[in-house]
N, C-alpha and C positions, 0 to 999 in steps of 0.2 A: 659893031654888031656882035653881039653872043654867039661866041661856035656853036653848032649842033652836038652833042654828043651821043657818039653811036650807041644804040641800046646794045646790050649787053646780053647775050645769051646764056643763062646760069644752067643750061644744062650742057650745054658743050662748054662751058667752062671747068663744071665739074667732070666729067668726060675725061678732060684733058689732065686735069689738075690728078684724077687716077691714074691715066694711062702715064703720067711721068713719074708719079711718086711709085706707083708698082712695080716701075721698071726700072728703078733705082739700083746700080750697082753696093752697094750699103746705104746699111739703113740700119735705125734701133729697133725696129720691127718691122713687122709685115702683118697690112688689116688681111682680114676676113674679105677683102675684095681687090685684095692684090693679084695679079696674074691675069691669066687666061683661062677659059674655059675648058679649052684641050690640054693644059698645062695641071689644070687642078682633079679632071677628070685621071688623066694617068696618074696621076700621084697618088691616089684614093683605090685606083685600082691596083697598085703594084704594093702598096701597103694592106690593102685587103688580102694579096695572093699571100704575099709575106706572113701578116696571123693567121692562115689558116679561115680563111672567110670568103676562098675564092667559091668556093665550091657549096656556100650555103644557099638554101632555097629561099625565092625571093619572096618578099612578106605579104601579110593580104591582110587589112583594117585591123594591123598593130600585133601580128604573131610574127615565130620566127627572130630575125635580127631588132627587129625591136622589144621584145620581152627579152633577150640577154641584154640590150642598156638596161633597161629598167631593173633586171636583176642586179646588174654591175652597180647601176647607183645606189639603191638600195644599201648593197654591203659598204661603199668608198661613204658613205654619210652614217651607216651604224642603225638606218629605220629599218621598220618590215618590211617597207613598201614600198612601189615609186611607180607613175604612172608618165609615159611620153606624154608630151604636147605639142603641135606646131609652133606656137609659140609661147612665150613668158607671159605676155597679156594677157592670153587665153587661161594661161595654169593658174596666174594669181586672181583672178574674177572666179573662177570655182573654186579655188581655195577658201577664198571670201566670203560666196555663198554659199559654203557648206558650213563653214562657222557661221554664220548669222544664225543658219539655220537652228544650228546646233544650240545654241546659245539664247535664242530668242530674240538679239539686239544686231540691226543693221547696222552699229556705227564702227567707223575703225579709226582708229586711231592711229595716225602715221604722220611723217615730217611731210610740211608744204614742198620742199622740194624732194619727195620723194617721186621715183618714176611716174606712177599711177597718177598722182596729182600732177605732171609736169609735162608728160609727154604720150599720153591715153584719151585727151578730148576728152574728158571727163567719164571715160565706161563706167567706172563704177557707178557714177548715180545712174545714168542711160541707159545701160546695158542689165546692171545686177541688183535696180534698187535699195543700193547702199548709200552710206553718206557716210563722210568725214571731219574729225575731227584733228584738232595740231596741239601736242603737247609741248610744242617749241616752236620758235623759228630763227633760233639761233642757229650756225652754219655747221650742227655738229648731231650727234646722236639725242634724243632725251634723255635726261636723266632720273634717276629712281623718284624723286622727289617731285620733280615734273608729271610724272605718270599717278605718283599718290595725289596730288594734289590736284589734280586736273579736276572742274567743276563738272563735267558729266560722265555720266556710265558710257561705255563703250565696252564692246561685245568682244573686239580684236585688237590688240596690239600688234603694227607691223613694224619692221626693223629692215632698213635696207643697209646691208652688210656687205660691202663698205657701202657711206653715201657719197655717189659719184658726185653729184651736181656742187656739192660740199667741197671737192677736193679729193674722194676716193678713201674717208675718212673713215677710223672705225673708233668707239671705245676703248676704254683697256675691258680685260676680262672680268675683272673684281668690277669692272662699273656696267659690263654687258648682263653680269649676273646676278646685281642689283635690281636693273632695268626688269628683268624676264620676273624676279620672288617679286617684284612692286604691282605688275600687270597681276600675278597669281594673286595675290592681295584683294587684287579690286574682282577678282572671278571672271576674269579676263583668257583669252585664249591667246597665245601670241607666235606668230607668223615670219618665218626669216624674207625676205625680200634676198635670195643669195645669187643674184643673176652674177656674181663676181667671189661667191664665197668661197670657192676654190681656193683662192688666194690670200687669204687672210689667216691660214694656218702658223705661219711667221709671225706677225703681229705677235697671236694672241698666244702663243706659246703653247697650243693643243691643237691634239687633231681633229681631222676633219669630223667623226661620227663623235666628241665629245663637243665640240660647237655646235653641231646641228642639234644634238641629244637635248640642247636648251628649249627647243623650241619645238611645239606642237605640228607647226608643219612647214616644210622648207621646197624652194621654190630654187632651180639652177638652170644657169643659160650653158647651151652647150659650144657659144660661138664666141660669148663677150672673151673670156678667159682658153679653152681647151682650140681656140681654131675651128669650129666645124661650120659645117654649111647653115645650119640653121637649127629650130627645136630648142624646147625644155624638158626638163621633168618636174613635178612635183612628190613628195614626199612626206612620208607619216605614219599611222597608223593603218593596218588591213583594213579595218573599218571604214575609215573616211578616204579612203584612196580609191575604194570600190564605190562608194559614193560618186568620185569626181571623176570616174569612169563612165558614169551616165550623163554627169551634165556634161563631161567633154565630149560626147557623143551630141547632145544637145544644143552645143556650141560650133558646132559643123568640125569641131576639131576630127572625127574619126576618118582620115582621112586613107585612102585604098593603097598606097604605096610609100612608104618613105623610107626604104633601104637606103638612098646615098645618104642620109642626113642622118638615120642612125647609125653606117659605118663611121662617116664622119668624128660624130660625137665617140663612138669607141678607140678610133684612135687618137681623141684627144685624153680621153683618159688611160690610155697607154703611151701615148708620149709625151703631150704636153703637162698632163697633171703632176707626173714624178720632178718637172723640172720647175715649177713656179715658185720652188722655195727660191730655187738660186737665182729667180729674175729678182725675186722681192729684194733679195741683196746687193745683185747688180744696180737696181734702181737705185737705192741709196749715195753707191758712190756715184753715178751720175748725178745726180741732183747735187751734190756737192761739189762738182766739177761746174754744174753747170751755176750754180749761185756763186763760185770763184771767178768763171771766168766773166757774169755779169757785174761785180763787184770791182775787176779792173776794166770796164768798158766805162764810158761816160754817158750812160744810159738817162739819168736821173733819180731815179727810182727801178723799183723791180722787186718782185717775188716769186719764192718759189715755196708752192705750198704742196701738202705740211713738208715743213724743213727735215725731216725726215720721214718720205714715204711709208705710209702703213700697209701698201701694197705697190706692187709692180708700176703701177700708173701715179702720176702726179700733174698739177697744175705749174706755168708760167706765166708770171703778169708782165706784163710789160706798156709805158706810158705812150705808146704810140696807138696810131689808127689801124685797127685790124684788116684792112684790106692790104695796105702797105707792108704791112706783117708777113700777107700770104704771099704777096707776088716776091719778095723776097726768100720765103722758103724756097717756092717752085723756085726762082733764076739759082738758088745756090743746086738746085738738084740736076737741073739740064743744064747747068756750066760744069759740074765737077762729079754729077754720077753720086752724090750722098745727099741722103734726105735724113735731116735729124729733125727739127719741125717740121710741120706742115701746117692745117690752117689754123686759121686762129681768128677768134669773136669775138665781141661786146660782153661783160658780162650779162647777168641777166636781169631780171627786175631787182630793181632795189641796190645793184653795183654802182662804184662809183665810172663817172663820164671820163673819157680822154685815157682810157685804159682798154690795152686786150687780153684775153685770154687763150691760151691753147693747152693740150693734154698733150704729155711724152706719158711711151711706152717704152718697157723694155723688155724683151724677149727672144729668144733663139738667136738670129744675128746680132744682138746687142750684147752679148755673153764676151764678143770679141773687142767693144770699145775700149780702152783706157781713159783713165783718166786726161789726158793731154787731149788723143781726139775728139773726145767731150768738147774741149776747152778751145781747140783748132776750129770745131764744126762751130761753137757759138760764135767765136770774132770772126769766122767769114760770112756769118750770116748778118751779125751788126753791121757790116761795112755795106751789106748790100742794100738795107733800108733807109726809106727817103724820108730825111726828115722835115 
């Protein structure tokens, strides 16, 4: 007789799989959902007393603490302007359709695996009457050529900088600035996708307000990279910013209080933004620790993509079953107190079978790795999966 096999509860599994890796004695990072409530609450407020924010009045449908982010980004990206968002979804659908608008052409032009197309349920046709088009679907930016060449007009170029789903990939600069005079060519307006562009200032060998300065209008997560609770902004010219002030009112985005999300965001750009140079470089030697100490395991295969991170984050491949993968993170974290993976997938369409994936980060606790405990935390994690 077939055993029964107990169903499987995926939200008290996830539950759990947080409450162990957040409570991790070491770690190469800490998500946005690590800790406690009361734990993150003090921390937010003794950091506020700290800059001088204890005493400000609290805000009312986007005045007060939220017009100083928006001043703040504004100057750290080099625009006129910048408008809060709840979220990034919301910021990039009026971004979108404010160029349509602007433009006369609903199409936009972006990579299939770009967020919008990948992980939005399609808003953009539903929500904003737009549509899309792919000037590639090779696992990489388009290229100048790609954008001339493409058989129809489109109104927008967007660029998601880095592209995560890719591997956290970016261009070089000489090929990003191709890309951006190729769109100008065809009478194109074009759009950063930067929920991550914080961090790409290593990469590309400039700063932050002369990478954005490429692009018409830019779009930044305040939680993916900076740590905060939640929120975007978008950014551009006075003109169109006051634009996407109305439809973000129209988008139910005007929302009556959101002082903890724009402290939040303020002290990631006071503390986390000054330090992302030096995760981008810690990342590096990690991935090279960690492609050494794969390289003496008897894995069979394995990758780590790109072989040199273009930012703080990077991809692991590995020829096993992703589930096997996970329960091995988690036993290496509640046997020894260190969480270097965590979970890990299938890729996605179009990957090849019998293969997983997961994402390392590196950041604030990971400043303290060496190379060796790179190389320590991967062989006790191979000894713990089932082959």
């Amino acid at each position: 007789m077939t055993p029964v096999e107990t169903p499987v509860d995926e939200e008290a599994a996830r539950l759990h799989r947080a409450k162990v890796w957040g409570g991790a004695e070491r770690s190469l990072w800490h998500t946005s959902v690590d800790g406690t409530v009361g734990a993150r609450l003090r921390e937010l407020a003794a950091w506020a007393e700290a800059a001088g924010h204890g005493e400000a009045q609290l805000d009312m449908y986007g005045n007060g603490l939220v017009e100083e982010l928006e001043r703040r980004v504004a100057e750290e990206l080099g625009l006129p302007a910048a408008v809060f968002f709840p979220t990034g979804t919301m910021a990039q659908q009026v971004a979108l359709r404010c160029w349509a608008g602007r433009t006369g052409n609903p199409v936009v032009a972006l990579h299939p695996i770009a967020h919008p197309e990948v992980h939005e349920s399609g808003a953009f046709g539903v929500v904003s009457g737009l549509r899309t088009v792919h000037p590639t679907d090779a696992p990489r930016l388009p290229t100048a050529e790609e954008v001339r060449d493409h058989p129809e007009p489109f109104g927008t170029l967007m660029l998601e900088l880095p592209l995560r789903d890719a591997g956290f990939v970016l261009p070089s600069w000489e090929e990003l600035t191709e890309v951006v005079e190729a769109a100008r060519e065809r009478d194109a307006v074009v759009h950063f996708d930067g929920a991550r562009l914080w961090e790409t200032t290593t990469h590309f060998g400039r700063g932050l307000a002369e990478i954005a300065g490429l692009a018409d209008s830019v779009y930044v997560s305040f939680y993916k990279s900076l740590g905060g609770m939640s929120g975007a902004a978008l950014a551009g010219s006075d003109e169109v910013m006051e634009e996407a002030r109305v439809w973000r009112h129209r988008y139910g985005g005007m929302v009556f209080q959101q002082y903890p999300a724009a402290l939040s965001a303020l002290r990631g750009l006071d503390v986390e933004l000054p330090r992302l140079p030096s995760y981008v470089t810690h990342a590096r030697m990690v991935a090279d620790a960690v492609r050494e100490a794969l390289a003496e395991a008897d894995t069979g295969w394995f990758r780590v993509h790109p072989e040199t991170p273009h930012t703080h984050q990077f991809q692991v491949w590995l020829p096993y079953d992703p589930d096997a993968l996970t329960a091995a993170a988690l036993a290496q974290t509640e046997d020894t107190g260190t969480a270097f993976f965590r979970r890990w997938s299938a890729p996605g369409a179009g990957g090849p079978p019998g293969v997983a994936i997961t994402e390392l980060t590196v950041a604030g606790s990971g400043l303290e790795w060496t190379a060796e405990d790179v190389k320590e935390a991967v062989r006790d994690f191979l000894a713990r999966v089932e082959r």
